[in-house]
C-alpha positions in Angstrom: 2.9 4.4 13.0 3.4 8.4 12.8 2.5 9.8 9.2 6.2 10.8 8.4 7.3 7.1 9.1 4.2 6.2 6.6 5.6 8.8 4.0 9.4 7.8 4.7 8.3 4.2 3.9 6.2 4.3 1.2 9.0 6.6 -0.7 12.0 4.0 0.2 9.5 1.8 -0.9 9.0 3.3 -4.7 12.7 4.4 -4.7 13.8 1.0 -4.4 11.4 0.0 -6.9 12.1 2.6 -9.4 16.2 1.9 -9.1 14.8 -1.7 -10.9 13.8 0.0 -13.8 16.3 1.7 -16.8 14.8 4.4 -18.1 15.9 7.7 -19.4 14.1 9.9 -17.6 14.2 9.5 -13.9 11.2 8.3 -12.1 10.7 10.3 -9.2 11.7 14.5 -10.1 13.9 16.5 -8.5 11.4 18.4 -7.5 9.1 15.8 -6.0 12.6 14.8 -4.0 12.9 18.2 -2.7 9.1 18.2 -1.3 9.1 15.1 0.2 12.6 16.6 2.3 10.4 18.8 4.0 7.9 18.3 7.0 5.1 19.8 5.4 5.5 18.6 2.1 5.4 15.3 3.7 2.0 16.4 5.1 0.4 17.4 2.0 1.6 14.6 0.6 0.1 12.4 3.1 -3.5 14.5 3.2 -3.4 13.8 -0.2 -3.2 10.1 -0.2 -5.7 9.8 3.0 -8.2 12.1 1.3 -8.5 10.8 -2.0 -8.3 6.8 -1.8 -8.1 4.7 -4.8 -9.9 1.3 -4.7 -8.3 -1.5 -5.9 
């Protein structure tokens, strides 16, 4: 699996979770929407996640 599909599918992912919840606010910012539209936000985003790993 490529790292945008990763990306792509963890954000419909929380999207679809997040449309579950009412709140006022919304969940994910406009600006966070406008980052993850582009290819390299999508990669920083992604080096990011792969570089610092949270243990469950």
């Amino acid at each position: 699996m490529s790292k945008d599909s990763i990306i792509n599918n963890l954000f419909r992912v929380a999207s679809n979770m997040f449309t579950q919840f009412n709140t006022e606010e919304p969940l994910i910012s406009e600006k966070t929407k406008v980052i993850l539209k582009t290819t390299e936000g999508r990669k920083e985003l992604y080096k990011k996640i792969i570089s610092n790993p949270i243990p469950f």
